[in-house]
N, C-alpha and C positions, 0 to 999 in steps of 0.2 A: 589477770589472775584467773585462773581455771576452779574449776571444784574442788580436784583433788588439793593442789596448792594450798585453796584456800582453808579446808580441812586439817592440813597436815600443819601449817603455818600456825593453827588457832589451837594446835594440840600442843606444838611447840613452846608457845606462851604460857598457855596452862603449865605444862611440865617445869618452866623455867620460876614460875610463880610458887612450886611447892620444892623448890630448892632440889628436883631432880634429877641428876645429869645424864644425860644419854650419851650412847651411840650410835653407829654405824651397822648396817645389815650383817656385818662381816666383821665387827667388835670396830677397831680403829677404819674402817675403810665403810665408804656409804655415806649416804647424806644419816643425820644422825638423827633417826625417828624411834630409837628403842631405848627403853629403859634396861637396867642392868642387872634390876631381876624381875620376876613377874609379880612377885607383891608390889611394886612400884606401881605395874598400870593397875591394880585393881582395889577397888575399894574397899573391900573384905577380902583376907586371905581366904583364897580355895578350896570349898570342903573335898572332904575323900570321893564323896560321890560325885560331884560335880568334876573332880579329878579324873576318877573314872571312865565319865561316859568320854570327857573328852580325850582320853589316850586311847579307846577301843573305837572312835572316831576314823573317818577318812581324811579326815585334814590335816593330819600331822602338824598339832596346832604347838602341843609342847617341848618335842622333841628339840635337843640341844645341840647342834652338831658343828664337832671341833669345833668345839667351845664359842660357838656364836650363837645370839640369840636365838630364842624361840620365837614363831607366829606371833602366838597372843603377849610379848613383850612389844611388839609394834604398837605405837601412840595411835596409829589407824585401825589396829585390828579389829574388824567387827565382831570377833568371839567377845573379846575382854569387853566390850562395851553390852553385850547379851547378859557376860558374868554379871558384868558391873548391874545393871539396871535389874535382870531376876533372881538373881541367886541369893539377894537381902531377904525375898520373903517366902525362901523356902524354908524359912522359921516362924512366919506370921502368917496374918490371913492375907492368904492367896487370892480373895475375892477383892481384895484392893486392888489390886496390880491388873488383874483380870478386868475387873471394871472400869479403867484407869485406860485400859487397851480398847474398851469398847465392844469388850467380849460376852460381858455383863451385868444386870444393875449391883449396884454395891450390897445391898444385903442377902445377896444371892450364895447360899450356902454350898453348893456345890462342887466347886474348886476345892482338891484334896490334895494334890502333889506338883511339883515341877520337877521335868525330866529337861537333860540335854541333849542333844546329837541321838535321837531314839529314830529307829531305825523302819519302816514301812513297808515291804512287802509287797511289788506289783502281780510278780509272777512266778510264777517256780521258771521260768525259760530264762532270767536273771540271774547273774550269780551275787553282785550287790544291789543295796537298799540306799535309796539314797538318806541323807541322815536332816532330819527336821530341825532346826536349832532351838528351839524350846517347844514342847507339851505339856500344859494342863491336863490334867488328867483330873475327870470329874465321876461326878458320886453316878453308881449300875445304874439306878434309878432317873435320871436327868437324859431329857433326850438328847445333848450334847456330849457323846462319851469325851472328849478333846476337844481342848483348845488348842491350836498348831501355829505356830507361831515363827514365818519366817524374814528373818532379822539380815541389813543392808546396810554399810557405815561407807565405805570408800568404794568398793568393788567395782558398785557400780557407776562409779567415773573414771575406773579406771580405762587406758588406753588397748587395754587386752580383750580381744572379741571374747565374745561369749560363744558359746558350742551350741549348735539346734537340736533337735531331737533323732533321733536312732533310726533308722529306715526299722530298726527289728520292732521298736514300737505299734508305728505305725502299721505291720502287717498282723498284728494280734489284736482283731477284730471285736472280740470279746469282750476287754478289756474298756472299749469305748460305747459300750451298747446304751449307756441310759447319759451320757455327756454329747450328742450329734455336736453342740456346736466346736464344744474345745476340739472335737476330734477334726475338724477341717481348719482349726488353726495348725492345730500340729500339724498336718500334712502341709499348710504350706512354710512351715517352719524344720520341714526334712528335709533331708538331712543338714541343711543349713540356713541361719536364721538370718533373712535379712531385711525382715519387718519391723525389726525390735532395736534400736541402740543401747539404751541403756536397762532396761529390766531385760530377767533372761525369763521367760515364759517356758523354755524347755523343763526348768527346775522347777517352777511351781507347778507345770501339769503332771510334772511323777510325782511329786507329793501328793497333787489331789488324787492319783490313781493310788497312792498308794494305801492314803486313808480312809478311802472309799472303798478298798477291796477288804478293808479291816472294817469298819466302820458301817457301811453304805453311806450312800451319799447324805443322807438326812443324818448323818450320826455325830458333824463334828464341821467345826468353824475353823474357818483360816485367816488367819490377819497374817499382810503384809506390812513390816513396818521399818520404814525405810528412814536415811538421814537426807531431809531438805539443803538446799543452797541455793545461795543468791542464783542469779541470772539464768543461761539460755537453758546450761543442762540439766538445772533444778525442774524447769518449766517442761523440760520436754520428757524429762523420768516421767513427773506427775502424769502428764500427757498419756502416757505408754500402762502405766498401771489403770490410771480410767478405762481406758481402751480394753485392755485386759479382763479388770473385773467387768467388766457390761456381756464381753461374750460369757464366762464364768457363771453370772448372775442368769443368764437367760437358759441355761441347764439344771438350775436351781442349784448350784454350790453357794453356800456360806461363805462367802468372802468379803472384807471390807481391808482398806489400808489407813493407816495414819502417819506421819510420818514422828520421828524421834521429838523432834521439838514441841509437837503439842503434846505428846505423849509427859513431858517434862512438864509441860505447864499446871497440866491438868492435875498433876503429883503437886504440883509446886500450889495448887489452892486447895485443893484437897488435905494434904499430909506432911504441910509444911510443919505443921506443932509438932505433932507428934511423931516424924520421920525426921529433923530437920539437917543431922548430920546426913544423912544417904540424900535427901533433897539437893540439900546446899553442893555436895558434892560435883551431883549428876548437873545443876544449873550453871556452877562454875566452869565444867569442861567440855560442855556438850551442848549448851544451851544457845 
Protein backbone atom coordinates (compact mmCIF):
# COMPACT_ATOMS: atom_id res chain seq x y z
CA UNK A 1 0.00 0.00 0.00
CA UNK A 2 1.31 3.36 -1.01
CA UNK A 3 0.92 6.70 0.84
CA UNK A 4 -1.68 8.12 -1.04
CA UNK A 5 -3.75 4.71 -0.65
CA UNK A 6 -3.07 4.47 2.60
CA UNK A 7 -4.39 8.22 3.32
CA UNK A 8 -7.28 7.96 1.31
CA UNK A 9 -8.24 4.36 2.80
CA UNK A 10 -7.98 5.86 6.44
CA UNK A 11 -10.24 8.98 5.33
CA UNK A 12 -12.46 6.33 4.06
CA UNK A 13 -13.02 4.67 7.42
CA UNK A 14 -13.31 7.90 9.26
CA UNK A 15 -16.10 8.95 6.84
CA UNK A 16 -17.81 5.61 6.97
CA UNK A 17 -17.61 5.86 10.88
CA UNK A 18 -19.72 9.30 10.98
CA UNK A 19 -22.39 7.57 8.88
CA UNK A 20 -21.22 9.80 5.78
CA UNK A 21 -21.76 8.68 2.39
CA UNK A 22 -19.77 9.52 -0.63
CA UNK A 23 -19.10 9.60 -3.87
CA UNK A 24 -17.41 9.51 -6.94
CA UNK A 25 -15.20 12.51 -8.60
CA UNK A 26 -17.89 12.76 -11.26
CA UNK A 27 -21.04 12.27 -8.74
CA UNK A 28 -21.85 8.16 -9.58
CA UNK A 29 -18.55 7.51 -11.49
CA UNK A 30 -14.81 7.59 -9.49
CA UNK A 31 -13.45 5.84 -6.85
CA UNK A 32 -15.79 7.44 -4.05
CA UNK A 33 -13.42 9.97 -1.94
CA UNK A 34 -16.20 12.86 -1.75
CA UNK A 35 -18.55 13.81 0.36
CA UNK A 36 -21.96 15.24 -0.92
CA UNK A 37 -21.66 18.49 0.51
CA UNK A 38 -18.74 20.53 1.88
CA UNK A 39 -20.21 20.80 5.51
CA UNK A 40 -19.64 17.07 5.57
CA UNK A 41 -15.69 17.40 5.26
CA UNK A 42 -15.50 20.19 7.49
CA UNK A 43 -15.62 20.60 10.99
CA UNK A 44 -17.22 24.05 11.26
CA UNK A 45 -19.31 25.31 8.71
CA UNK A 46 -17.31 27.95 6.45
CA UNK A 47 -17.25 31.42 7.49
CA UNK A 48 -17.92 34.33 4.80
CA UNK A 49 -14.45 35.19 5.07
CA UNK A 50 -12.80 32.16 5.01
CA UNK A 51 -15.35 31.85 1.95
CA UNK A 52 -13.93 34.39 0.42
CA UNK A 53 -10.38 34.28 0.27
CA UNK A 54 -10.91 31.04 -0.93
CA UNK A 55 -13.19 31.79 -4.13
CA UNK A 56 -10.79 34.89 -5.17
CA UNK A 57 -8.07 31.95 -4.86
CA UNK A 58 -6.15 30.21 -7.74
CA UNK A 59 -7.36 26.79 -6.98
CA UNK A 60 -10.70 26.66 -7.81
CA UNK A 61 -11.32 24.93 -4.69
CA UNK A 62 -15.09 25.49 -4.54
CA UNK A 63 -16.45 25.70 -7.69
CA UNK A 64 -19.24 23.12 -8.66
CA UNK A 65 -19.31 21.98 -12.11
CA UNK A 66 -22.18 20.00 -13.72
CA UNK A 67 -23.12 19.30 -10.79
CA UNK A 68 -20.16 17.39 -9.40
CA UNK A 69 -18.29 17.85 -6.54
CA UNK A 70 -16.09 20.58 -5.48
CA UNK A 71 -11.96 20.22 -4.55
CA UNK A 72 -12.36 20.82 -0.97
CA UNK A 73 -15.46 18.05 -0.86
CA UNK A 74 -12.47 15.65 -1.40
CA UNK A 75 -11.85 13.29 1.95
CA UNK A 76 -7.92 14.14 0.83
CA UNK A 77 -8.17 17.80 0.15
CA UNK A 78 -5.58 19.53 1.77
CA UNK A 79 -7.67 23.00 1.74
CA UNK A 80 -10.51 21.36 4.09
CA UNK A 81 -7.99 19.77 6.32
CA UNK A 82 -6.15 23.77 6.56
CA UNK A 83 -10.01 24.77 7.20
CA UNK A 84 -10.44 22.08 9.41
CA UNK A 85 -7.25 22.64 11.75
CA UNK A 86 -7.17 26.98 11.54
CA UNK A 87 -10.34 28.42 10.86
CA UNK A 88 -11.51 27.07 14.81
CA UNK A 89 -9.51 29.88 16.10
CA UNK A 90 -10.04 32.59 14.23
CA UNK A 91 -12.41 33.26 17.05
CA UNK A 92 -9.94 32.48 19.84
CA UNK A 93 -6.44 33.04 20.75
CA UNK A 94 -4.48 32.57 17.95
CA UNK A 95 -1.36 32.29 20.14
CA UNK A 96 -2.46 28.65 20.85
CA UNK A 97 -2.47 27.29 17.46
CA UNK A 98 0.47 29.59 16.60
CA UNK A 99 2.39 28.03 19.53
CA UNK A 100 0.97 24.57 18.92
CA UNK A 101 2.90 25.12 15.24
CA UNK A 102 6.00 26.13 16.90
CA UNK A 103 5.66 29.66 15.66
CA UNK A 104 5.71 30.72 19.29
CA UNK A 105 5.66 30.52 23.07
CA UNK A 106 2.14 30.38 24.28
CA UNK A 107 1.81 33.58 26.04
CA UNK A 108 2.97 35.25 23.27
CA UNK A 109 0.38 38.18 22.59
CA UNK A 110 1.09 38.93 19.29
CA UNK A 111 -0.94 36.86 16.89
CA UNK A 112 -3.94 39.00 15.80
CA UNK A 113 -5.71 37.54 12.63
CA UNK A 114 -5.74 34.37 10.40
CA UNK A 115 -5.88 34.99 6.68
CA UNK A 116 -6.44 32.33 3.73
CA UNK A 117 -4.91 31.90 0.34
CA UNK A 118 -3.32 35.84 0.96
CA UNK A 119 -1.54 36.55 -1.87
CA UNK A 120 2.50 38.04 -1.97
CA UNK A 121 3.96 39.95 -4.52
CA UNK A 122 7.48 39.01 -5.96
CA UNK A 123 7.46 41.35 -8.80
CA UNK A 124 5.58 43.86 -10.80
CA UNK A 125 7.29 41.57 -14.18
CA UNK A 126 4.47 38.85 -12.56
CA UNK A 127 1.17 38.93 -13.50
CA UNK A 128 0.14 36.52 -10.44
CA UNK A 129 1.10 35.97 -6.70
CA UNK A 130 1.16 32.78 -5.69
CA UNK A 131 -1.47 32.24 -2.73
CA UNK A 132 0.00 31.22 0.96
CA UNK A 133 -2.57 28.96 2.51
CA UNK A 134 -2.65 30.44 5.92
CA UNK A 135 -1.06 33.90 7.59
CA UNK A 136 -0.77 35.14 10.93
CA UNK A 137 -0.76 38.24 10.94
CA UNK A 138 0.93 39.79 14.15
CA UNK A 139 0.88 42.93 16.07
CA UNK A 140 3.35 46.54 13.92
CA UNK A 141 5.28 46.27 16.92
CA UNK A 142 6.60 42.44 17.02
CA UNK A 143 9.39 41.81 14.78
CA UNK A 144 7.69 38.96 13.17
CA UNK A 145 5.00 40.91 10.93
CA UNK A 146 3.66 36.94 9.67
CA UNK A 147 3.41 33.86 10.37
CA UNK A 148 3.13 31.86 6.79
CA UNK A 149 2.11 28.89 7.02
CA UNK A 150 2.38 26.37 4.04
CA UNK A 151 -0.04 23.34 4.45
CA UNK A 152 0.62 19.41 2.47
CA UNK A 153 -2.14 16.51 2.91
CA UNK A 154 -1.86 14.14 -0.11
CA UNK A 155 -0.35 16.22 -2.98
CA UNK A 156 2.63 15.36 -2.11
CA UNK A 157 2.45 11.69 -2.82
CA UNK A 158 0.74 12.12 -5.43
CA UNK A 159 2.01 10.41 -8.79
CA UNK A 160 1.85 13.91 -10.76
CA UNK A 161 5.33 15.75 -11.03
CA UNK A 162 5.63 18.79 -9.58
CA UNK A 163 6.84 22.01 -11.96
CA UNK A 164 10.51 23.70 -11.18
CA UNK A 165 10.84 27.17 -11.31
CA UNK A 166 10.53 29.81 -14.33
CA UNK A 167 13.77 30.54 -16.27
CA UNK A 168 11.94 34.25 -15.97
CA UNK A 169 12.75 33.96 -12.18
CA UNK A 170 15.86 32.96 -12.28
CA UNK A 171 16.99 36.02 -14.77
CA UNK A 172 15.71 38.83 -12.14
CA UNK A 173 18.74 39.20 -10.35
CA UNK A 174 17.58 41.39 -7.74
CA UNK A 175 15.23 39.72 -6.51
CA UNK A 176 17.99 37.13 -5.08
CA UNK A 177 20.52 39.64 -3.78
CA UNK A 178 20.54 38.92 0.24
CA UNK A 179 19.19 34.74 -0.27
CA UNK A 180 22.96 33.42 -2.53
CA UNK A 181 22.24 30.11 -1.26
CA UNK A 182 18.33 29.43 -2.40
CA UNK A 183 19.25 31.27 -5.32
CA UNK A 184 21.70 28.34 -6.72
CA UNK A 185 19.07 25.88 -5.67
CA UNK A 186 16.79 27.42 -7.89
CA UNK A 187 19.02 27.56 -10.79
CA UNK A 188 19.50 24.11 -10.59
CA UNK A 189 15.87 23.37 -10.17
CA UNK A 190 15.21 25.63 -13.79
CA UNK A 191 13.32 25.23 -15.38
CA UNK A 192 12.95 21.65 -14.20
CA UNK A 193 13.06 20.01 -10.98
CA UNK A 194 14.75 17.00 -10.75
CA UNK A 195 16.38 17.19 -7.22
CA UNK A 196 13.21 17.09 -5.31
CA UNK A 197 10.42 14.06 -5.50
CA UNK A 198 8.24 14.73 -3.17
CA UNK A 199 8.38 18.51 -1.79
CA UNK A 200 8.09 21.02 -4.43
CA UNK A 201 10.87 23.66 -3.42
CA UNK A 202 9.83 25.86 -6.48
CA UNK A 203 6.62 27.05 -4.29
CA UNK A 204 8.12 27.65 -1.19
CA UNK A 205 11.03 29.75 -2.89
CA UNK A 206 8.21 32.35 -4.37
CA UNK A 207 6.78 32.39 -1.17
CA UNK A 208 9.86 33.28 0.54
CA UNK A 209 10.52 35.95 -2.35
CA UNK A 210 7.46 36.95 -1.82
CA UNK A 211 7.39 37.62 1.80
CA UNK A 212 10.58 38.89 1.90
CA UNK A 213 9.88 41.54 -0.80
CA UNK A 214 6.98 42.57 1.67
CA UNK A 215 8.40 41.88 4.79
CA UNK A 216 12.32 41.65 4.40
CA UNK A 217 13.88 38.78 5.23
CA UNK A 218 13.95 39.24 9.08
CA UNK A 219 10.33 40.25 9.05
CA UNK A 220 8.30 36.83 9.03
CA UNK A 221 8.50 32.97 9.77
CA UNK A 222 7.70 30.13 7.53
CA UNK A 223 6.35 26.70 8.74
CA UNK A 224 6.11 23.85 6.42
CA UNK A 225 3.59 21.60 7.61
CA UNK A 226 3.21 18.68 5.98
CA UNK A 227 1.12 14.96 6.60
CA UNK A 228 3.61 12.18 7.74
CA UNK A 229 3.25 8.26 6.47
CA UNK A 230 4.40 5.07 7.31
CA UNK A 231 7.31 3.78 5.05
CA UNK A 232 9.68 4.73 2.08
CA UNK A 233 7.99 8.05 0.93
CA UNK A 234 7.08 9.36 4.47
CA UNK A 235 11.03 8.95 4.93
CA UNK A 236 12.08 10.46 2.00
CA UNK A 237 9.43 13.84 2.04
CA UNK A 238 11.10 14.16 5.60
CA UNK A 239 14.50 13.62 3.95
CA UNK A 240 13.77 16.41 1.12
CA UNK A 241 12.36 19.17 3.59
CA UNK A 242 15.59 18.71 6.02
CA UNK A 243 17.60 19.24 2.87
CA UNK A 244 15.50 22.19 2.01
CA UNK A 245 15.38 24.10 5.33
CA UNK A 246 19.51 23.71 5.91
CA UNK A 247 20.11 25.65 2.63
CA UNK A 248 16.97 28.08 3.72
CA UNK A 249 18.45 28.39 7.15
CA UNK A 250 22.04 29.29 5.97
CA UNK A 251 20.62 32.64 4.22
CA UNK A 252 19.09 33.32 7.49
CA UNK A 253 15.23 32.57 6.58
CA UNK A 254 12.98 31.61 9.34
CA UNK A 255 11.81 28.38 8.53
CA UNK A 256 11.13 25.23 10.51
CA UNK A 257 8.54 22.21 9.58
CA UNK A 258 6.51 19.81 11.67
CA UNK A 259 4.45 17.65 10.27
CA UNK A 260 0.28 17.27 10.91
CA UNK A 261 0.57 14.49 13.54
CA UNK A 262 2.58 16.08 15.94
CA UNK A 263 1.04 19.04 15.28
CA UNK A 264 -2.29 17.08 16.56
CA UNK A 265 -0.54 15.67 19.47
CA UNK A 266 0.70 18.59 20.78
CA UNK A 267 -3.21 20.13 20.60
CA UNK A 268 -4.21 16.78 21.97
CA UNK A 269 -1.96 17.69 25.48
CA UNK A 270 -2.30 20.94 25.46
CA UNK A 271 -6.24 21.78 24.71
CA UNK A 272 -7.65 18.66 25.04
CA UNK A 273 -10.05 20.15 28.22
CA UNK A 274 -10.80 22.96 26.98
CA UNK A 275 -10.94 22.40 22.88
CA UNK A 276 -12.09 18.70 23.27
CA UNK A 277 -14.75 18.67 20.60
CA UNK A 278 -12.14 20.29 17.66
CA UNK A 279 -9.50 18.02 19.39
CA UNK A 280 -11.22 14.74 19.33
CA UNK A 281 -12.19 15.58 15.92
CA UNK A 282 -8.87 16.45 14.35
CA UNK A 283 -7.26 13.03 16.35
CA UNK A 284 -10.09 10.82 15.10
CA UNK A 285 -9.52 11.58 11.29
CA UNK A 286 -6.08 12.75 10.90
CA UNK A 287 -4.24 11.28 13.59
Amino acid sequence: MNAMEYIQIKQQIWAKSQGINLIGSKGDSGEKNYTTTLNENLFLPMGSTVKQAFEEGDGNELNQQNGFPAKMQALHSSSALTVNVFQYWMTKKISTIASACGLCKKDNTNPKSIFFEKKFEIDEEFQFSPNIDVVIENSSNFNFKVFAIECKFTETYSTIDHTGLKEKYISLESIWNDVPNIYQLAQRISPNDNDFNYLHPAQLIKHILGLKRKYGKNGFRLLYLWYDTLGEEGFRHKEEIERFTKICKKDGVKIHSISYQELILRLRKDCLDEHSEYVNYLSNRYF
